[in-house]
MILOPA-953597 format. One record per residue: z, x, y of N, C-alpha, C, O, CB in turn; residue in three letters. Coordinates in pm, whole numbers, m for minus. Atoms other than C-alpha are relative to their C-alpha. Glycine has a CB too. Example, Ala and Ser with C-alpha at 12.3 -4.5 7.8 and 13.67 -1.06 7.14 Angstrom:
[rec [0; 89; m119]; [780; 1230; m450]; [0; 90; 120]; [66; 194; 118]; [125; m99; 3]; ALA]
[rec [m6; m82; m119]; [714; 1367; m106]; [73; m77; 109]; [90; m26; 220]; [m142; 41; 46]; SER]
//
This chain:
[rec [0; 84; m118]; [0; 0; 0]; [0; 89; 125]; [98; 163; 125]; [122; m96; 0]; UNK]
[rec [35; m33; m134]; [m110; 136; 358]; [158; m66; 91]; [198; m180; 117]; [m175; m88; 45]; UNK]
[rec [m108; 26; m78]; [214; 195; 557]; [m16; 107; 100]; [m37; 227; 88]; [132; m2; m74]; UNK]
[rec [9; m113; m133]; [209; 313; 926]; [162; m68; 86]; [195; m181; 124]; [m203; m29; 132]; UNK]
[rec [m180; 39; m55]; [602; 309; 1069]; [21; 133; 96]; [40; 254; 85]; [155; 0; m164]; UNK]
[rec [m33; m138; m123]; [634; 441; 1427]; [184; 14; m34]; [246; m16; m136]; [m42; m68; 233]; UNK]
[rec [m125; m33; m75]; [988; 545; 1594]; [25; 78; 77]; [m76; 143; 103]; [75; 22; m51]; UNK]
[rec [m9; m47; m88]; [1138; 712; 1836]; [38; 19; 129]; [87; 103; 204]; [m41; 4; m11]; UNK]
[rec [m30; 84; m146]; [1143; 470; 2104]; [180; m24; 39]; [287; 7; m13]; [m83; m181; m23]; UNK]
[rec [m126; m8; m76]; [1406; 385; 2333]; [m18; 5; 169]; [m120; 25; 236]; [76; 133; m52]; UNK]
[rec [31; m12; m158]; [1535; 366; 2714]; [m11; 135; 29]; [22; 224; m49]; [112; m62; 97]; UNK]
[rec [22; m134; m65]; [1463; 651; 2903]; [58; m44; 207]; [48; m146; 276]; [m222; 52; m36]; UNK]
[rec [14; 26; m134]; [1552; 695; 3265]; [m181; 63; 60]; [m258; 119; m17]; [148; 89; 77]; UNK]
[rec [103; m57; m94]; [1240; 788; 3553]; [9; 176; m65]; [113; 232; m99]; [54; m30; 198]; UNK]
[rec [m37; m179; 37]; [1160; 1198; 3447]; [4; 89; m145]; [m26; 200; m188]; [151; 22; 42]; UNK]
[rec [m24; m25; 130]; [1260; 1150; 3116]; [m101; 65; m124]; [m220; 92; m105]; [37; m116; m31]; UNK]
[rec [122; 10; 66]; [1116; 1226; 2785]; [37; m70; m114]; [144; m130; m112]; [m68; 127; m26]; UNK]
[rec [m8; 82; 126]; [1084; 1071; 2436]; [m137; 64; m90]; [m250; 92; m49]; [m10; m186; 39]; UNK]
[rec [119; m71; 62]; [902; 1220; 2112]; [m21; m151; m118]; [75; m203; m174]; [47; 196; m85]; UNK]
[rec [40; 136; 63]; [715; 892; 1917]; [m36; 86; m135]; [m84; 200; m126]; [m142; m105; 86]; UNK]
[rec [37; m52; 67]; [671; 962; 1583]; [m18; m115; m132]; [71; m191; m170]; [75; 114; 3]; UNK]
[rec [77; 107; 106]; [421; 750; 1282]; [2; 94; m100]; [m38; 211; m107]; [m166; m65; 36]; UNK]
[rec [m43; m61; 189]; [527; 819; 904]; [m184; m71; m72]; [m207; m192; m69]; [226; m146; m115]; UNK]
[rec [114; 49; 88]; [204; 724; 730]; [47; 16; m145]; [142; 86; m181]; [m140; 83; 25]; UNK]
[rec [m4; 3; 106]; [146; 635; 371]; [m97; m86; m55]; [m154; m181; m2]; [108; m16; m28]; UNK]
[rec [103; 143; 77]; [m67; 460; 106]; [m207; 36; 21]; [m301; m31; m21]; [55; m208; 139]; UNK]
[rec [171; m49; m19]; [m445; 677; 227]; [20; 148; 0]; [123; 215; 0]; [m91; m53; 164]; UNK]
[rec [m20; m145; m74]; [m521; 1000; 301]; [m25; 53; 149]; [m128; 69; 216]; [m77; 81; m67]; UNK]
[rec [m37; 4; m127]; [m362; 1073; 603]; [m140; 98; 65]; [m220; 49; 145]; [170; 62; 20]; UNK]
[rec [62; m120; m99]; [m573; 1435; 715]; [m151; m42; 29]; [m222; 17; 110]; [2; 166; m80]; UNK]
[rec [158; 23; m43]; [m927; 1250; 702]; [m33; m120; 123]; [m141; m149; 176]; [m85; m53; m147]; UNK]
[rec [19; 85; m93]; [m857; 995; 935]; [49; 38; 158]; [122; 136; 169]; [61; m111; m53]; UNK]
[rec [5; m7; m98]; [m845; 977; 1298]; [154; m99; 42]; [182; m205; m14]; [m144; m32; 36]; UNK]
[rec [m100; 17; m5]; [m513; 921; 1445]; [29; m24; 119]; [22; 78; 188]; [52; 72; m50]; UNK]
[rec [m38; 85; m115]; [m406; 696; 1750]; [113; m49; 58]; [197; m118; 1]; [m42; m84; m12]; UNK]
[rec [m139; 91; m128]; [m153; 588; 2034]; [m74; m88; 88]; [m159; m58; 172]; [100; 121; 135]; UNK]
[rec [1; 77; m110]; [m166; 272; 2187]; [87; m79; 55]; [186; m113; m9]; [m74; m57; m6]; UNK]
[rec [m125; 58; m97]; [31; 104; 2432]; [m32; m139; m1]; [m141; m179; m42]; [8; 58; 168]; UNK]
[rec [45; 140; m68]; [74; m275; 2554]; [113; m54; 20]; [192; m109; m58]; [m94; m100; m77]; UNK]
[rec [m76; 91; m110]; [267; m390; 2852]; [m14; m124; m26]; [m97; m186; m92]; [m43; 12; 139]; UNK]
[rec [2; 169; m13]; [378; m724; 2919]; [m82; m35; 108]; [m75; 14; 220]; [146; m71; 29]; UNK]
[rec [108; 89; m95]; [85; m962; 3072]; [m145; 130; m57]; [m252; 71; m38]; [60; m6; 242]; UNK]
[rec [90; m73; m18]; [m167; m670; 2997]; [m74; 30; m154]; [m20; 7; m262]; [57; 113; 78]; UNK]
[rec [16; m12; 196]; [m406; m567; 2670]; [37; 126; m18]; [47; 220; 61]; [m171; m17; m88]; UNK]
[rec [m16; m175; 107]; [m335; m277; 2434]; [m137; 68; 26]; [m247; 40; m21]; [14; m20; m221]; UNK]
[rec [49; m67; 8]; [m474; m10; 2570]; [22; 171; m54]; [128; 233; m49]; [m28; m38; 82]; UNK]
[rec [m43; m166; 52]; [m568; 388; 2401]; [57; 102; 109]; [17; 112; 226]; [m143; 84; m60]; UNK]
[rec [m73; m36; m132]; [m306; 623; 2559]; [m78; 143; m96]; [m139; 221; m22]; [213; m38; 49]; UNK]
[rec [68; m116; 49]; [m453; 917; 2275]; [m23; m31; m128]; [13; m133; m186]; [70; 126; 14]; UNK]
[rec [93; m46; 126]; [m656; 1061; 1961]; [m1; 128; m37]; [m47; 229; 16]; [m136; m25; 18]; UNK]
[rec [6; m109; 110]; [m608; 1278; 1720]; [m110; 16; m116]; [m101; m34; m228]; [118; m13; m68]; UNK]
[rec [85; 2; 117]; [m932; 1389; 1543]; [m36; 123; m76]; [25; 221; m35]; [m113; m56; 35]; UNK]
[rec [m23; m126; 59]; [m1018; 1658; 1322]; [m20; 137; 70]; [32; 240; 29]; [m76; 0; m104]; UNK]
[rec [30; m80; m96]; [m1138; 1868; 1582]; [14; 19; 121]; [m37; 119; 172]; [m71; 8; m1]; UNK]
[rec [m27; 72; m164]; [m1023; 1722; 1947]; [85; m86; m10]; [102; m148; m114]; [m116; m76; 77]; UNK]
[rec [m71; 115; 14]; [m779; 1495; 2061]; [m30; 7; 196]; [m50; 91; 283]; [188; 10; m95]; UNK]
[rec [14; 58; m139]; [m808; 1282; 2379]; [142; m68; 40]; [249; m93; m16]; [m126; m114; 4]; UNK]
[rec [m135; 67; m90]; [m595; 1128; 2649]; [m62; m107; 107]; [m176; m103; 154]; [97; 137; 103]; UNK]
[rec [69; 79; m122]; [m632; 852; 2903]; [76; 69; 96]; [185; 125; 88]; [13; m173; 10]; UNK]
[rec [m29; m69; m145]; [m634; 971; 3270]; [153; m25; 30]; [205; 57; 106]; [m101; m71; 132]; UNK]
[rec [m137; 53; m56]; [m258; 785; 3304]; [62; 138; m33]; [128; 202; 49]; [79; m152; m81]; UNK]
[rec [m118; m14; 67]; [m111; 987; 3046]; [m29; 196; 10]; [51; 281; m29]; [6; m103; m180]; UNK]
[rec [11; m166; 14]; [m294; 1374; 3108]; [165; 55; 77]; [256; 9; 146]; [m174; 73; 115]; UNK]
[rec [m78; m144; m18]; [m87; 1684; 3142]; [147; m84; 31]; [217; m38; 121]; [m69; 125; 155]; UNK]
[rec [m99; m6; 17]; [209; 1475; 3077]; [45; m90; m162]; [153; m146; m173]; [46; m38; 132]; UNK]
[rec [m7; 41; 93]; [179; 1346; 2732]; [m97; 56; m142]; [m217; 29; m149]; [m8; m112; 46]; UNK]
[rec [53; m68; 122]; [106; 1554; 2354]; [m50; m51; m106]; [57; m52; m168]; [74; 64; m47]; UNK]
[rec [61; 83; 142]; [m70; 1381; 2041]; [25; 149; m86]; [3; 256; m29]; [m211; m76; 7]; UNK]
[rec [m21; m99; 80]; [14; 1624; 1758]; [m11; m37; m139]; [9; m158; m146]; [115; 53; 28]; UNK]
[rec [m17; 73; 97]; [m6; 1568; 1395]; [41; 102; m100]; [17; 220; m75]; [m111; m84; m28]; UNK]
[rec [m46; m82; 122]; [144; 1716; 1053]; [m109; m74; m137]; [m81; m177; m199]; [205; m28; m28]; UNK]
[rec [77; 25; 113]; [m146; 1688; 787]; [130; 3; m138]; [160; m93; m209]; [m136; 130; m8]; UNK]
[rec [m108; m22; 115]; [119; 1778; 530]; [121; m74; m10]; [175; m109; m115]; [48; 128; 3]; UNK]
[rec [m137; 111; m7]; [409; 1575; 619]; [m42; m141; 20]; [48; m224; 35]; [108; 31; 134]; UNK]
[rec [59; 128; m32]; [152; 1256; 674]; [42; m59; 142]; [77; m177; 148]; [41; m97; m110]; UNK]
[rec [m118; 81; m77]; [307; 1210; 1030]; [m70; 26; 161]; [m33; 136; 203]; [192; 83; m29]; UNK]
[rec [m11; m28; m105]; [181; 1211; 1369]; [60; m35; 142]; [101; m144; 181]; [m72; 7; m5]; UNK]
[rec [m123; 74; m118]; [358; 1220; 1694]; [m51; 2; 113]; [m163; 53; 120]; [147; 73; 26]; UNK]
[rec [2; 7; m147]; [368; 1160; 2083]; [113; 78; 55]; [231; 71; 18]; [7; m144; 51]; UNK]
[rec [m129; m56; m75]; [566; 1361; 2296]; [m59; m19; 128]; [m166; 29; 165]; [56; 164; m32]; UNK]
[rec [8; 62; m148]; [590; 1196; 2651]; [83; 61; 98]; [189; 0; 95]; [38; m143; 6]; UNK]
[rec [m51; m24; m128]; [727; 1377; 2968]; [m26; m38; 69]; [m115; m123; 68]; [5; 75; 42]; UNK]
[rec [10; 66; m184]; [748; 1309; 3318]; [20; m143; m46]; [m74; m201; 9]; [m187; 20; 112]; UNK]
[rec [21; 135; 6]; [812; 946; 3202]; [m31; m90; 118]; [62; m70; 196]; [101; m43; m53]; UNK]
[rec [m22; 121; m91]; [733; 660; 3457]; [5; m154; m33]; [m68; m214; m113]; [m96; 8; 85]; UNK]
[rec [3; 168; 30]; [816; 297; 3457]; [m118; m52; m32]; [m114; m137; m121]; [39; m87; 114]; UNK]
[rec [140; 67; 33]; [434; 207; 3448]; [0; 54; m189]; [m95; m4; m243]; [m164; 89; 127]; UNK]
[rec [2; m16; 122]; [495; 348; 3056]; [59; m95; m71]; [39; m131; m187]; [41; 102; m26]; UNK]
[rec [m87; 105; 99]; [710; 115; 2960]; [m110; m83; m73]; [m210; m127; m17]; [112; m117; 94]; UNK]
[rec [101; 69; 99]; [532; m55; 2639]; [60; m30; m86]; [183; m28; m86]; [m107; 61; m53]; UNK]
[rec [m38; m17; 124]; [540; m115; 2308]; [m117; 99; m64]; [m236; 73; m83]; [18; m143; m70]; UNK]
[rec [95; m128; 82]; [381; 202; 2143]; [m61; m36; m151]; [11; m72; m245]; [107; 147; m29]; UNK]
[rec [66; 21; 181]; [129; 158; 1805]; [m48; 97; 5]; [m102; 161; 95]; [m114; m116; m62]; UNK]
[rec [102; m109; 85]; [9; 389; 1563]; [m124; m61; m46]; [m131; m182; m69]; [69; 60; m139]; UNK]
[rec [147; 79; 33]; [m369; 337; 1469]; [m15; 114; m72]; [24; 226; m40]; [m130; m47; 125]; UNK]
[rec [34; m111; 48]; [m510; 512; 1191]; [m204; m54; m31]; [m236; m172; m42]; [126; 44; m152]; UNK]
[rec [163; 72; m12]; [m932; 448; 1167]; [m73; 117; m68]; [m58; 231; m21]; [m72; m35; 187]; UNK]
[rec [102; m87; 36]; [m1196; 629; 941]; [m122; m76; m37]; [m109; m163; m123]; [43; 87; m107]; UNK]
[rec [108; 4; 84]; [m1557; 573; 880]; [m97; 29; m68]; [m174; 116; m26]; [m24; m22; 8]; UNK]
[rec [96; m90; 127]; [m1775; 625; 558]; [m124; m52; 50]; [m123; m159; 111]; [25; m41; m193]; UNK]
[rec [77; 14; m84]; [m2106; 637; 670]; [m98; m87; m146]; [m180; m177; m133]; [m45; 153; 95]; UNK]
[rec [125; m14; 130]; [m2278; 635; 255]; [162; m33; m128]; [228; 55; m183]; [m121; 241; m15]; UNK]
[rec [82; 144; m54]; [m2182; 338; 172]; [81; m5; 120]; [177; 63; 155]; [8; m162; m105]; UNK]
[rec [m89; 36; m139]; [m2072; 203; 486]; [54; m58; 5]; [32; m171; m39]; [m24; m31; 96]; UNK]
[rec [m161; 57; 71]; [m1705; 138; 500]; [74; 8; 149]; [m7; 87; 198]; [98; 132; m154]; UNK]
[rec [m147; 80; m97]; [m1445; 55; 790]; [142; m49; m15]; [186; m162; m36]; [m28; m112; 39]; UNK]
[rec [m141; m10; 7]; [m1107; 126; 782]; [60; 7; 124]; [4; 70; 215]; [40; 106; m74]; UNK]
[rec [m83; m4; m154]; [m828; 66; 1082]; [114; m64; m67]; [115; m165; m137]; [m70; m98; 156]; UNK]
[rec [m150; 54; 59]; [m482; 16; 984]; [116; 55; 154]; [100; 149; 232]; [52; 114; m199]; UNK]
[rec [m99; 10; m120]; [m167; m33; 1252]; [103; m34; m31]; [114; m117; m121]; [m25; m78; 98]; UNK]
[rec [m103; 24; 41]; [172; m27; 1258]; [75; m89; 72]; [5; m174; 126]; [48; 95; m19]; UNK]
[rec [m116; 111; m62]; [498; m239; 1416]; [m11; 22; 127]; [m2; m81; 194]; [163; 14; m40]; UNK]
[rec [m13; m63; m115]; [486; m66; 1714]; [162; 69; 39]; [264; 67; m31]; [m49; m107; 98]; UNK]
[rec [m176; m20; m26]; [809; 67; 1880]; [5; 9; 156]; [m94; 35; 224]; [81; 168; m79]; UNK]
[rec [16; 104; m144]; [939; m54; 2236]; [50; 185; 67]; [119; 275; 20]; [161; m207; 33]; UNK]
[rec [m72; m122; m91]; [988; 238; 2507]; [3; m97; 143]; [m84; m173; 185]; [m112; 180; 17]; UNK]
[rec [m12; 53; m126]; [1132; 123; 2830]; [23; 117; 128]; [99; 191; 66]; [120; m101; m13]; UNK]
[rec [23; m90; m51]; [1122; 380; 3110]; [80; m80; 168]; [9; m129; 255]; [m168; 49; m31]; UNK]
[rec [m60; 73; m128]; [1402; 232; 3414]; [100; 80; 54]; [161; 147; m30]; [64; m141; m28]; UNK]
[rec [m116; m50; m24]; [1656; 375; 3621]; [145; m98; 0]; [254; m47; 24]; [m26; 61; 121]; UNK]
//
């Protein structure tokens, strides 16, 4: 069975930091492409980063103050968030997504999310 279980979360004050971290299980973790997304209240889930076998991305919010990292071997990848600001406050998901091209196949699996609040 396909299990993706963030944690991590929690309050933070303004400044702060917090390290997010998705246990995977149930695929093989190192071939897939590995995701953070966020989603505020009133707003959609949007990608904050990507972890792929060769690159990982960031949205403009979250540069040069937020890490995507992953442990092929421990099945586990994480977020590490500095500089926190209130506009972070979310609920954080793990996304994991691969596709086979021969035959052509589509995989995306997501987890519970986990709540970060970011207030003084």
């Amino acid at each position: 069975q396909v299990q993706l279980v963030e944690s991590g979360g929690g309050f933070v004050q303004p400044g702060g930091s917090l390290r997010l971290s998705c246990a995977a299980s149930g695929f093989t973790f190192s071939t897939y492409v590995m995701s953070w997304y966020r989603q505020a209240p009133g707003k959609e889930r949007e990608l904050v980063a990507t972890s792929a076998p060769g690159s990982t991305n960031y949205a403009e919010s979250v540069k040069g103050r937020f890490t995507i990292s992953r442990d092929n071997a421990g099945n586990t990848v994480f977020l590490q968030m500095n500089g926190l600001k209130p506009e972070d406050t979310a609920v954080y998901y793990c996304n994991a997504r691969k596709v086979l091209t021969w035959p052509r196949v589509e995989y995306s699996y997501w987890g519970q999310g986990t709540q970060v609040t970011v207030s003084s």
